[in-house]
C-alpha positions in Angstrom: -127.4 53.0 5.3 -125.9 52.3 2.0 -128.1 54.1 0.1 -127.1 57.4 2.4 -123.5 56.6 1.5 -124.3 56.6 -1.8 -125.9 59.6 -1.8 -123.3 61.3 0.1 -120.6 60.3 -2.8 -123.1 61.0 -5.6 -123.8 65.0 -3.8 -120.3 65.1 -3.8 -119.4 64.6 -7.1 -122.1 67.0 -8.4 -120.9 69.4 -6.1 -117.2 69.3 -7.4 -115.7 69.0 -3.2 -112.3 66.8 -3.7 -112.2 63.6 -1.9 -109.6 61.8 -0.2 -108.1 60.4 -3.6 -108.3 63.7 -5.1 -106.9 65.9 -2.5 -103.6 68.0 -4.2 -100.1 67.1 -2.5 -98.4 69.5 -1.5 -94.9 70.4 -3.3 -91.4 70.4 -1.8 -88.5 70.7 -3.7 -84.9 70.5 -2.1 -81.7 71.5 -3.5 -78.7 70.8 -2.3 -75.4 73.1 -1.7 -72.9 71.0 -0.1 -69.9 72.4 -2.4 -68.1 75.6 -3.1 -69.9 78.7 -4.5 -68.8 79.2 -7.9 -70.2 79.9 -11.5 -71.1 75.8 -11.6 -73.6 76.2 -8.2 -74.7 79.5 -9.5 -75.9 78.1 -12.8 -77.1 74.9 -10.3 -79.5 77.1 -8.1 -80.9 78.9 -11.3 -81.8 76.0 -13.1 -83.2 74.7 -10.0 -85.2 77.4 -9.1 -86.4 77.6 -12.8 -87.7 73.6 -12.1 -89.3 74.7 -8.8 -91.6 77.7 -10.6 -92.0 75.6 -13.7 -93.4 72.5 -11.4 -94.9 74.7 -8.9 -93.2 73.9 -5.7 -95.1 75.2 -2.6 -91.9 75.5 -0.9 -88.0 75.2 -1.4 -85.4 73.5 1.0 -82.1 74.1 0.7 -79.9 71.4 1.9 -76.6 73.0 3.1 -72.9 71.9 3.4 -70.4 74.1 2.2 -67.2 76.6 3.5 -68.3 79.4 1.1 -66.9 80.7 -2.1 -67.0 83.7 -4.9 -68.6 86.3 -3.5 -70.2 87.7 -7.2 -71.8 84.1 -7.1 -72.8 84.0 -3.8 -74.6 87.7 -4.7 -76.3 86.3 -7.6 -78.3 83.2 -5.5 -78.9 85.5 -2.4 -80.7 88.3 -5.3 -82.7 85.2 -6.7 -83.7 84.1 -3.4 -84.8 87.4 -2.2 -87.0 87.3 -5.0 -89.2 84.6 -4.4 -92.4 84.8 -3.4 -92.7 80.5 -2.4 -91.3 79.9 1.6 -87.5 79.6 1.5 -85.8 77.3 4.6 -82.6 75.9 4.7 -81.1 72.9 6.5 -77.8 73.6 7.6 -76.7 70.0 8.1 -73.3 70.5 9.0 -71.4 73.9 8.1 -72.7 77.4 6.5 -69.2 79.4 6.6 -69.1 82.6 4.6 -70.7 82.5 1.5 -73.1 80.1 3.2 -73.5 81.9 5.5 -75.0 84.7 3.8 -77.5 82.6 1.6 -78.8 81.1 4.5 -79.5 84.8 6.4 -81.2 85.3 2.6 -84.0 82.6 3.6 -87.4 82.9 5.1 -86.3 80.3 8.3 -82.8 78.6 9.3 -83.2 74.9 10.7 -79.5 73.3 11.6 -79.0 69.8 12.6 -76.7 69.0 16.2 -73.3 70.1 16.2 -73.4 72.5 12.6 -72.1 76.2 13.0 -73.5 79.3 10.7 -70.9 82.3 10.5 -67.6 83.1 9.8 -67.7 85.2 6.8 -65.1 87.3 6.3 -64.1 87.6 2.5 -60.8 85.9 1.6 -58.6 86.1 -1.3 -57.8 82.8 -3.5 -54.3 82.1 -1.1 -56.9 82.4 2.1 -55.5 86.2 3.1 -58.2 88.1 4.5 -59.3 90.8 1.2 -58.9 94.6 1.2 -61.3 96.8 3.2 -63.2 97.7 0.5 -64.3 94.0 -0.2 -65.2 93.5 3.7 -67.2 97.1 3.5 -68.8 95.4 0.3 -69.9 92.3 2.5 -71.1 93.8 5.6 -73.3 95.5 4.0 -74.8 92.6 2.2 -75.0 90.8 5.5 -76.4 93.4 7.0 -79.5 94.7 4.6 -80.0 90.8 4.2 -81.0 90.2 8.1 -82.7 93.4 8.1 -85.0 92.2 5.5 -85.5 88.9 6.7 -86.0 90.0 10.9 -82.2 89.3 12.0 -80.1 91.1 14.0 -78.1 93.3 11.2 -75.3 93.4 14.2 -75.0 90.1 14.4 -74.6 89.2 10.7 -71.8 92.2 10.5 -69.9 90.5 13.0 -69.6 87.7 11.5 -67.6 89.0 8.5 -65.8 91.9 10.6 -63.5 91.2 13.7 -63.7 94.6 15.4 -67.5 94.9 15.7 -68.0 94.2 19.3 -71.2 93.0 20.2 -72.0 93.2 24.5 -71.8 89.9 25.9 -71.5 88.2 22.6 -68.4 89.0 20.7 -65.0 90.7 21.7 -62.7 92.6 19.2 -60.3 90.1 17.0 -62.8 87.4 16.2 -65.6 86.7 14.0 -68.9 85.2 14.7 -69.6 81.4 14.4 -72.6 80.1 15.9 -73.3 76.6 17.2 -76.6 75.4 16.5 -77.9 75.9 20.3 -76.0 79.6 19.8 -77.8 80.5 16.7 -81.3 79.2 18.4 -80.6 81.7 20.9 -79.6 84.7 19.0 -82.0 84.0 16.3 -80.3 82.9 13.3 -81.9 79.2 13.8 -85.7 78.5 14.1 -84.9 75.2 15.5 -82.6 72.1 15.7 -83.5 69.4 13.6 -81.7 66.3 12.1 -83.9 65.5 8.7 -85.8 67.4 6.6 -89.1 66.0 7.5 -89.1 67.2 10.6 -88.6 70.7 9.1 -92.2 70.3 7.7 -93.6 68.7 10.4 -92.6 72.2 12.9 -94.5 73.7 9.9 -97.4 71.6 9.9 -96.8 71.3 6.1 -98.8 67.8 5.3 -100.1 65.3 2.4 -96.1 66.5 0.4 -94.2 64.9 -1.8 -90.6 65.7 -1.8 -88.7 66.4 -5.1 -84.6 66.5 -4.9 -83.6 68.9 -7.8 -80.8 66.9 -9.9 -79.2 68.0 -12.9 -80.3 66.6 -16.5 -78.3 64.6 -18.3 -77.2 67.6 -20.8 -76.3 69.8 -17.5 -74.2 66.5 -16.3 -72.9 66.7 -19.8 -71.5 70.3 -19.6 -70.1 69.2 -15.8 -68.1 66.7 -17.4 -66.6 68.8 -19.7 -65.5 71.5 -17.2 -63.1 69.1 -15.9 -59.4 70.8 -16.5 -58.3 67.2 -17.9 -60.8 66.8 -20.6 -59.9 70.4 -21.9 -56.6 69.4 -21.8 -57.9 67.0 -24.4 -60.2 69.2 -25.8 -57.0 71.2 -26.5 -55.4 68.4 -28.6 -57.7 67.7 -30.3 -58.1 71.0 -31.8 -54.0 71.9 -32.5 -54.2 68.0 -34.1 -57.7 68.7 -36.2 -55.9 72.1 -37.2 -53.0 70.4 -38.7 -53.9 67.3 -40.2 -56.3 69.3 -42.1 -53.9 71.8 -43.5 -51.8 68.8 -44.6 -54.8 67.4 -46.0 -56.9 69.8 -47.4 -60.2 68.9 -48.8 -61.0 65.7 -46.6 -62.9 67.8 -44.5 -63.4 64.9 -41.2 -60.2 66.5 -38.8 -61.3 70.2 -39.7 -65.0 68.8 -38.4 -63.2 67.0 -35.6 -61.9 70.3 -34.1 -64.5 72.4 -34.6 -66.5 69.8 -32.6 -64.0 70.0 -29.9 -63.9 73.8 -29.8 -67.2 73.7 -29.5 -67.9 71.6 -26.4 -64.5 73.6 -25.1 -66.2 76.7 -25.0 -69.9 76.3 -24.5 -69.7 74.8 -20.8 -67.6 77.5 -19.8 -69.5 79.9 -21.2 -72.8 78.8 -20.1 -71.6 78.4 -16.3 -70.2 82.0 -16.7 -66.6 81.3 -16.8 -65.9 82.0 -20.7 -66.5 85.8 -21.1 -67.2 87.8 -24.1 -63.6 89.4 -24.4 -61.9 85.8 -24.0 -63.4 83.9 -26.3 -62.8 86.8 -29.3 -59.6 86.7 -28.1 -59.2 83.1 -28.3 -60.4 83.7 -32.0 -57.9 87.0 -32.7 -54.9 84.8 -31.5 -55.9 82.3 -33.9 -56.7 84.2 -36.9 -53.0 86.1 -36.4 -51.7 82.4 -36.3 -53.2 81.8 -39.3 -52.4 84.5 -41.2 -48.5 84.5 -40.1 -48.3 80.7 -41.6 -50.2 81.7 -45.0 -50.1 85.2 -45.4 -47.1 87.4 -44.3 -43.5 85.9 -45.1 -41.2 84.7 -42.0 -42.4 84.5 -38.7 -42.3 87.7 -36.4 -45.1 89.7 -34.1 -48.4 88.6 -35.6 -47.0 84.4 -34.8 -45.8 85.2 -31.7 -48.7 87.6 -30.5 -51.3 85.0 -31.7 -49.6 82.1 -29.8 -49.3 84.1 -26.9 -52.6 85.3 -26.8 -54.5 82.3 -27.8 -52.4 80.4 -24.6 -53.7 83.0 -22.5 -57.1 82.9 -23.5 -57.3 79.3 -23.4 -56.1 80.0 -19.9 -58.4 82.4 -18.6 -61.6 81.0 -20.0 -61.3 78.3 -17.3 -60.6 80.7 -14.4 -63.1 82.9 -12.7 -61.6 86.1 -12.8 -62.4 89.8 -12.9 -60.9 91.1 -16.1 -57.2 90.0 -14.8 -58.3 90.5 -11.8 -57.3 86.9 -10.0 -57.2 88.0 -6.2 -60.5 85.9 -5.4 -58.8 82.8 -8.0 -57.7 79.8 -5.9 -54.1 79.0 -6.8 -54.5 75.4 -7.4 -57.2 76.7 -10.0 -54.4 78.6 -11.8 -52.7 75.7 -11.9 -54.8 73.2 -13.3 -55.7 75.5 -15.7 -52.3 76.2 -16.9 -51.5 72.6 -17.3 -54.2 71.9 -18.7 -53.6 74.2 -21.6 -49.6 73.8 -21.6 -50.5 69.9 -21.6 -53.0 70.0 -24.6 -51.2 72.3 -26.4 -47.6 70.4 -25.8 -49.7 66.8 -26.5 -51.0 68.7 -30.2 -47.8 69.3 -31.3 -46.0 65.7 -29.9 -48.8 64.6 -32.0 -48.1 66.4 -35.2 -44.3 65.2 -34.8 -44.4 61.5 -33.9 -48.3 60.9 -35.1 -48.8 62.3 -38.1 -46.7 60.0 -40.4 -47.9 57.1 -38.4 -51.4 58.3 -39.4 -51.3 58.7 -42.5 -50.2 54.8 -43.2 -53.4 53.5 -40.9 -56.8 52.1 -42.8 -58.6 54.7 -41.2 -56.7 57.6 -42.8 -56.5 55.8 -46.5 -60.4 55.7 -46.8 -60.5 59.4 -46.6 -57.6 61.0 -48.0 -56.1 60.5 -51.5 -52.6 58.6 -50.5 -52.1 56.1 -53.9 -48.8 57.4 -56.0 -49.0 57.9 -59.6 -46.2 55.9 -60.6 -44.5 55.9 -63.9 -44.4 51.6 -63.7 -48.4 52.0 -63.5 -48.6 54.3 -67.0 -48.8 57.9 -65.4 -46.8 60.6 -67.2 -45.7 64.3 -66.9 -45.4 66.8 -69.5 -41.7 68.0 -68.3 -40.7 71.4 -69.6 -39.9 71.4 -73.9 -37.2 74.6 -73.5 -33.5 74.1 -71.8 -34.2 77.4 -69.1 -31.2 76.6 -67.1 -29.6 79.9 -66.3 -32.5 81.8 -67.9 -33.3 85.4 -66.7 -36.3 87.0 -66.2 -38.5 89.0 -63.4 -41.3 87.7 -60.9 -44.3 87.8 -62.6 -46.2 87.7 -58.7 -44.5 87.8 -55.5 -43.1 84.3 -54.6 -43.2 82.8 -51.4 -41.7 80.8 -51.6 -43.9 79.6 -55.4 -45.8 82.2 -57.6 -44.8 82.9 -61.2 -41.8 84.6 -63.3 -42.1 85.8 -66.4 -39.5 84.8 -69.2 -38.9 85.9 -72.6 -42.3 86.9 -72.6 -43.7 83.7 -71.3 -45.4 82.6 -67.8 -44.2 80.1 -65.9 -44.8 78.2 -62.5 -42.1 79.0 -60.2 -40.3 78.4 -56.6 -37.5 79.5 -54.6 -35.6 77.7 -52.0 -37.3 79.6 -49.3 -36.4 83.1 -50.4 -39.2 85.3 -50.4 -39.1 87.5 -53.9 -41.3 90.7 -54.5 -43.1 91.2 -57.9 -41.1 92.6 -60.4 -37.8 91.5 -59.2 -34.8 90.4 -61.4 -34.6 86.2 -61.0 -32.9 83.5 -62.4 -33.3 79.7 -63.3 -31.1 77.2 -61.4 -33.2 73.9 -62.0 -36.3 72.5 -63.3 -38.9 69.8 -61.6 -41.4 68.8 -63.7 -43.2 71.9 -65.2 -41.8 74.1 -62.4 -39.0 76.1 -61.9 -36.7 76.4 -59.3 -35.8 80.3 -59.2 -33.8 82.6 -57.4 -33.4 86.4 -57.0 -30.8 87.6 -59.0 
């Protein structure tokens, strides 16, 4: 008897046939929607749908929970999921309202747990007012070609976003669709009622599985942490203070570093999760560089100041909002909010720092190790070379424009040169009315 056991194991391992040990698992992968639809769950599903066809997965659950969202986001997962080849189910475990709604209609089977309701879809603006026509039309189309393809009643799924389809013995005019779990099991929008997942495999005889919950990395928890309004409120400081203290110091290099750092990880997470778009983020960078070249470059301050201030506040604005080019009817409110303070609040904490922090800075440790701050003293041996020639009162013309320093010529001589603020074209008549050091104070004559 042992000997035909032996055999038996010896035949099959010649043979290649798996055994018990060796017999494959099959993969499940879940991944869960139990917030609002926006760019952060779009860029969610895709990474997790990347993981499922990178590990495999012989089938995808999606765990749902949520009362719906952007409607460009929501189109984005139902196109992905449409695509896939691997079974689709979803487990409504509790509520699947509009934008739900339609990605669960996008998969293969719909399980719901007791008392969850699938439906309600009509397309809302960011106050909650039911959207223009021509958004509904948009969505009851989508509903409608995405039952079709997936063996639903295309009726059913249009009355769930309009309130004047009237469906016989179903719906009346002036309401929407919402489904119970026992009314969706008998109009076939749910397969079956269920209250865990494993009994969604078990109605599918799906055996010897391991289940896999899709999580985000710790880079992708990263990028979440610094989408949150408060932290780019900081982010914002950071960058106004960095700006400054390296102007006022230039050469040292670290505050320069320290907001080019924080303009960094204020940009890439919004960009990545498809809030930052192309046109914002160059204008970010035009509102700056007209900053920029008002302070160093053209005298006073006029258009090119104010227009960089105002559109770098704007842009710094509309990076965190997911809007249309301007086009803010689907933006929650309380997003427009946060996102204004946010900015207003970094931008008003930069320049509180620049009054009431920067001298305080300057006298700390830190500061002193990286930034030239010891005064050359006469007591300590230092000297000047002060001008040999009495030029009080001393004509001559602007050798380059001054503003407010450049240099004059005088009696056929150059000199270094400032006014009191006046700004002096080249060529101009000017004067001497003082001397520091081996500089002249000038004026226009």
């Amino acid at each position: 008897m042992l000997l035909r056991i032996l055999g038996i194991v010896l035949l099959v391992q010649i043979l290649g046939l798996p055994t018990q040990a060796q017999v494959v698992k099959k993969k499940v992968m879940v991944m869960e929607i139990r917030a609002e639809i926006d760019p952060r769950m779009g860029r969610y599903v895709k990474l997790a749908l990347q993981h499922a066809e990178e590990t495999k997965a012989d089938y995808i659950i999606i765990d749902m929970d949520t009362f719906g969202g952007a409607l460009n986001d929501t189109k984005e997962i139902v196109d992905q999921l449409m695509a896939l080849k691997v079974p689709v189910w979803v487990f409504i475990n509790s509520d699947a309202a509009s934008a739900g709604a339609l990605i669960s209609i996008a998969c293969d089977s719909i399980y719901m747990a007791p008392g969850a309701t699938i439906g309600a879809a009509t397309v809302v603006d960011g106050s909650g007012v039911a959207a223009p026509d021509k958004y509904q039309s948009y969505m009851r189309s989508i509903m409608r070609s995405t039952a079709e393809e997936n063996g639903r009643d295309p009726r059913i799924a249009e009355g769930m976003v309009d309130e004047n389809v009237v469906i016989d013995s179903l719906k009346q005019a002036g309401k929407v669709i919402t489904f119970t779990t026992s009314e969706a099991i008998e109009n076939g929008y749910c397969e079956a009622k269920v209250e865990t997942i494993e009994e969604i495999l078990k109605r599918n005889q799906v055996q010897d599985y391991e289940i896999e919950t899709f999580r985000l990395g710790a880079i992708e928890k990263i990028i979440a942490f610094f989408l949150n309004p408060f932290i780019s409120g900081l982010l914002i400081l950071v960058i106004i203070g960095g700006i400054y203290f390296e102007l006022q110091t230039p050469g040292v290099g670290f505050p320069l570093f320290a907001a080019i750092v924080a303009l960094v990880f204020y940009l890439v997470p919004y960009y990545l999760n498809g809030l930052a778009a192309y046109w914002e983020i160059l204008a970010l960078f035009i509102g700056v560089l007209l900053i920029i070249a008002e302070l160093f470059f053209i005298p006073g301050f006029g258009i090119a100041g104010i227009s960089g201030i105002a559109l770098t506040v704007v842009s710094l604005v509309l990076i965190m909002l997911n809007n249309d080019f301007f086009n803010f009817e689907f933006v929650p409110l309380g997003d427009i909010i946060m996102a204004t303070f946010a900015t207003v609040g970094g931008l008003t904490g930069g320049i509180l720092l620049l009054f009431f922090g920067g001298a305080r800075l300057t006298k700390t440790k830190a500061f002193q190790r990286i930034a030239l701050t010891d005064t050359q003293d006469v007591s300590k041996g230092y000297t000047v070379n002060n001008l040999q020639k009495d030029l009080q009162g001393k004509q001559g013309t602007a050798q380059t424009v001054l503003r407010p320093s450049g240099k004059v010529l005088i009696d056929g001589e150059i000199y270094d040169a400032f006014t009191r603020g006046d700004f002096i074209e080249k060529g101009e008549p000017i004067e001497v009315i003082g001397t520091e050091g081996v500089t002249l104070r000038v004026k226009k004559v």
